[in-house]
N, C-alpha and C positions, 0 to 999 in steps of 0.2 A: 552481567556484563562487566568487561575490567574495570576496574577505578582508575580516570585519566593519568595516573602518576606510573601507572603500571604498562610497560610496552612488549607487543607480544613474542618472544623470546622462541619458543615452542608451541609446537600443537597442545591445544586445548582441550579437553574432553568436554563435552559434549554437556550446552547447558540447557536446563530447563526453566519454562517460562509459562508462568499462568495468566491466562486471560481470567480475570473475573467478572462478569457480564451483568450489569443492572439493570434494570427494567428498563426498557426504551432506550437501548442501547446505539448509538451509532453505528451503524454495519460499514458507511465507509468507512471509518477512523479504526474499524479492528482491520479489515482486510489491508488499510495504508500500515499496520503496524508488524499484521503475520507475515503480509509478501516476499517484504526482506529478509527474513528469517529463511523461507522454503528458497528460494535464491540462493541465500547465501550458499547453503546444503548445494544446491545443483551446480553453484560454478565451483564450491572446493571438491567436489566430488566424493564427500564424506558428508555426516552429519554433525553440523557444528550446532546447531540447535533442535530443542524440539517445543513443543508447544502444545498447551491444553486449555479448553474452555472451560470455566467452569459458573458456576451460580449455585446459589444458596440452598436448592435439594434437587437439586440435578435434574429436571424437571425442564422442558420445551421453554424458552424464553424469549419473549417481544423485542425486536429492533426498534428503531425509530420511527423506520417504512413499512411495520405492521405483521413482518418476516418472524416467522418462529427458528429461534437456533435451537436445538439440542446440544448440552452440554456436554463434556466430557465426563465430567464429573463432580460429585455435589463437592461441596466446600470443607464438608467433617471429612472425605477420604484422605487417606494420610497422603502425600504426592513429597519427594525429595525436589525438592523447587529450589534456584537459583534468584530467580525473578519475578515478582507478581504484579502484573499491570492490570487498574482498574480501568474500565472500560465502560465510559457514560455515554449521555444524551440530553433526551430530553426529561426535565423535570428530574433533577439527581437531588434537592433538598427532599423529594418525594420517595425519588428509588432506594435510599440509603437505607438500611433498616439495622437494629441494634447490634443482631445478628454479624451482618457487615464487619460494622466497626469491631464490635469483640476479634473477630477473625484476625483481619487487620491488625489488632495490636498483637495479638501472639504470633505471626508472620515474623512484626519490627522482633518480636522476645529473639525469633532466631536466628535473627540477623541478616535477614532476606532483604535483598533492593527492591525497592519501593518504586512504581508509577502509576502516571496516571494519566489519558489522552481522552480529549475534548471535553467533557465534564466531570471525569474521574476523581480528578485533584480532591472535588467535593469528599468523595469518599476520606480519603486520605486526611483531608482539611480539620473531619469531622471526629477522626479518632485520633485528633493529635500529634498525628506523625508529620506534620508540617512544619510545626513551627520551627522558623528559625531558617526555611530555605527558601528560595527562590524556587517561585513557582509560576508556571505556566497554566492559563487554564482558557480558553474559548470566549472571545473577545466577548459575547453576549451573559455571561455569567460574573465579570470579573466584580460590577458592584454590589450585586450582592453578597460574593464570599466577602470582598472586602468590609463589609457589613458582619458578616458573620462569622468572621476567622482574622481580626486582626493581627495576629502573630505570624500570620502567613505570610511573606515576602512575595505579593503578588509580582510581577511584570507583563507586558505586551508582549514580549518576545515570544517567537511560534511557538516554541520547546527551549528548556531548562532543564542544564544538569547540573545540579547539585549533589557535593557529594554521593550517598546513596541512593538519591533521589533523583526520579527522572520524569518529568511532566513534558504534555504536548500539549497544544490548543485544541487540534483536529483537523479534520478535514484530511489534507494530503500532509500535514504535519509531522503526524509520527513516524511516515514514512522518513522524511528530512532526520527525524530525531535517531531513527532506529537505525540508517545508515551511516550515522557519526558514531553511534557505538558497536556498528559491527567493524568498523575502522581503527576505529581506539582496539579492541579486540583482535581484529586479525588483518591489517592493515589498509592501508587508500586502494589500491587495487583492486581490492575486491569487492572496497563499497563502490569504486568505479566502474566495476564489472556489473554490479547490481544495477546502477543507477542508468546504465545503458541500453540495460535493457526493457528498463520500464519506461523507457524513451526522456527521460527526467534529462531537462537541460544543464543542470548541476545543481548539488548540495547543497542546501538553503544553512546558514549556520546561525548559533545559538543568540548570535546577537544579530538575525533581520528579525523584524517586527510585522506582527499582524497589521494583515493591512482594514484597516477602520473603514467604513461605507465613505466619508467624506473622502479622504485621501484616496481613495481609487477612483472617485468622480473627476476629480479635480485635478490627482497627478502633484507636482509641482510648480505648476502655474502662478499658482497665486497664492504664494510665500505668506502673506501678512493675514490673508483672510484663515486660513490653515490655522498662523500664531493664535490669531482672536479665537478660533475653535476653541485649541488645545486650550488656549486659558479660562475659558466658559469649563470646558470639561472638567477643568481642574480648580474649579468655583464655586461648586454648587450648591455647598451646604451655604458660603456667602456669598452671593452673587456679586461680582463687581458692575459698576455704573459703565453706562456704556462710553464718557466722556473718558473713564479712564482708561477704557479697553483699545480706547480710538490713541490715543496719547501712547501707551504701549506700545503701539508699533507706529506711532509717527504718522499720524489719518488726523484729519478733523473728523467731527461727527457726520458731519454732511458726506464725507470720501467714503465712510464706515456702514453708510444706512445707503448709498447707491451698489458697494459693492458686495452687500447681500440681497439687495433687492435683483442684481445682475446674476449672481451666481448661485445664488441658495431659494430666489423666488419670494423672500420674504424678509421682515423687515428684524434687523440684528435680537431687539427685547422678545418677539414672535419666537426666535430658532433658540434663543438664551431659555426660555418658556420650555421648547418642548425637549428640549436636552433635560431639565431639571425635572419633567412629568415621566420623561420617558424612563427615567432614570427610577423615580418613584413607582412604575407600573412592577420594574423589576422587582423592586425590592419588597413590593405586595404580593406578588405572585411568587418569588422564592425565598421569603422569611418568614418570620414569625413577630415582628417586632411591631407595635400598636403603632396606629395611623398618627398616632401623636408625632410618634418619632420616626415615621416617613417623612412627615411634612417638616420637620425640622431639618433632618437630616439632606431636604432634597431644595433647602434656604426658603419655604414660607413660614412667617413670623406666627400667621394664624390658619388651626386646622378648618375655619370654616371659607376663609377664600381658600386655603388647597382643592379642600374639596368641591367649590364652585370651577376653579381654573379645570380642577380634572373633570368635572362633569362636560364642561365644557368641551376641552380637548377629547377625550373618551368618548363621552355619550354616556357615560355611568358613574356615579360617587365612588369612592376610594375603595368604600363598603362592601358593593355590588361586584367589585372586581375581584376584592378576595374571596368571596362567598363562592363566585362565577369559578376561580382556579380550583377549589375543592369540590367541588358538585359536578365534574363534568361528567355525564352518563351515555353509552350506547343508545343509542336509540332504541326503544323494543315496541315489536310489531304491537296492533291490537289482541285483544283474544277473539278467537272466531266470530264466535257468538255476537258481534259487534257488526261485522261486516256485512250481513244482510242473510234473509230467508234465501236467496239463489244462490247460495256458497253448494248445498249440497246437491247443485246441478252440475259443478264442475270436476273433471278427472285429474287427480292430484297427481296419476301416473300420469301423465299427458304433460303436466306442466311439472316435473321438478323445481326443487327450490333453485334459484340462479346463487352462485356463490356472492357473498360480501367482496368486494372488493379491499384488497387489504389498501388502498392510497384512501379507502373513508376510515379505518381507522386510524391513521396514520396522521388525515387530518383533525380527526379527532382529539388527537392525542396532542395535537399542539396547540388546540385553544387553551390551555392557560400556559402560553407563554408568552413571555411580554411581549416582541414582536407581533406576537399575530394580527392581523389585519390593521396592522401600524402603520399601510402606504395605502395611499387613496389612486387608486387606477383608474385613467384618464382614459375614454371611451375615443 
């Protein structure tokens, strides 16, 4: 894509873009990424882009909802590429593999732009080619990279573009992202033309922000309750007193503990708690770093009340959860021989196998994420 500094003068020849597909891929976040690209093609009436899947031996690959893609082609085929955008999901500190990263940096050797939408950025983060830019990456991933990639210039923002670098959150994001540089590239028109037709009320640009679960409950109603969030969120390795948190935005304690009991259901230390656990489930299930320095990292003084508070809040020790995100297995039938003496009264032609449902392994695939079964459904 052009570098912002560069405005489109003349016709372009025709650029190339690689999807690189990680296991547990997002499938919306690639189709929000390719759309605008085959668009663009259809309203210039020429091919201003093209685009290829690819993965690491070109071999059938897992989306997030259990979908096999075929690739275009494996990762060693030579391709004359413009653009390589990674393309995550679920569990990316899992999907990344050495492989990857090597690729990746000889990519950066020849000078190829760089992205990355909805967990990608991880790829990127992990070979280095991050530091030092502003980067987007999927509101549910952000404390663990920033755990794990300190040099990386996290933000909230949906999409970032940095220099040659270009990250999305996800979701309908990249779409947002990809029609600001088919713009930058071949003018508003035609990212207008595109965006018209995907019914898109208009262009999300690089400074709106991902919208957080609290803030889309709430809106902007309630200005001060919000501030106390934001500054819980942004406290967790030291938690602030709630006297101070109240004083901050100008509450006694008593205005501070009725208007989370009104809006949140629970009482401020309660929501200050599971901000700081929830935060630590992440950082168990996508890092590496000993429960010592979860619990540090997420403001408790001592690993043996972390681990109570989380047994508590969980239903399992710190332990069990990481053990839990590494062990997760397909379920496998019995073997015959188990089933009983009447099996071989039954016609196996009669009854065909029924297929698996790809949404069981789909949810399969998300129990070790932190989220999962994180909301208690009210009957």
């Amino acid at each position: 894509m052009t570098p912002p500094s560069q405005a489109p003068n003349k016709p372009a020849a025709s650029q190339a873009i690689g999807f690189l597909l990680l296991e547990n891929f997002t499938l919306f976040s690639l189709a929000s990424a390719i759309e605008p690209l085959r668009m663009a093609n259809q309203l210039a009436g020429r091919e201003l882009y093209r685009w290829f899947t690819l993965s690491l031996d070109g071999e059938p690959i897992s989306a997030s909802d259990g979908l096999k893609v075929t690739p275009d082609a494996a990762i060693t085929v030579p391709l004359a590429l413009d653009m390589v955008v990674v393309c995550g999901g679920v569990g990316p500190a899992r999907a990344v593999q050495r492989e990857h990263v090597v690729w990746l940096q000889g990519q950066a050797r020849l000078s190829r732009r760089l992205g990355g939408i909805c967990t990608g950025s991880w790829a990127l983060a992990k070979a280095g080619l991050l530091d030092g830019y502003e980067t987007s990456v999927h509101w549910e991933c952000l404390a663990a990279m920033q755990e794990s990639f300190p040099r990386t210039l996290l933000t909230t923002r949906l999409f970032s573009i940095d220099r040659e670098r270009a990250t999305a959150s996800g979701g309908t994001a990249p779409l947002d992202m990809m029609l600001t540089l088919i713009g930058r590239d071949h003018g508003r028109e035609l990212a207008a033309g595109i965006s018209e037709m995907f019914i898109c009320d208009r262009v999300r640009g690089e400074q709106d922000q991902q919208r957080v679960p609290l803030k889309h409950i709430l809106g902007t109603t309630q200005p001060k309750l919000l501030e106390i969030v934001a500054l819980m969120e942004a406290n967790l390795e030291e938690p602030i007193g709630l006297e101070e948190l109240a004083a901050y935005v100008g509450l006694s304690r008593r205005q501070l503990e009725r208007l989370f009991q009104k809006y949140l259901l629970c009482s401020p230390s309660r929501y200050y708690l599971k901000l700081r656990l929830t935060r630590a489930r992440q950082l168990l299930k996508q890092t590496s770093i000993s429960i010592i320095e979860v619990a540090s990292a997420c403001g408790f003084v001592s690993t043996p009340h972390f681990s109570k508070c989380y047994r508590e809040f969980f239903g399992q020790p710190p332990r069990d959860e990481r053990l839990g995100a590494s062990s997760v297995r397909v379920p496998v039938p019995p073997p015959c021989e188990s089933v009983g003496a009447n099996l071989e009264l039954l016609s196996f032609e009669a009854y065909p196998a029924e297929p698996v449902s790809s949404a069981i392994m789909a949810l399969d695939q998300a129990r070790g994420e932190p989220t999962y079964a994180s909301v208690l459904l009210r009957s």
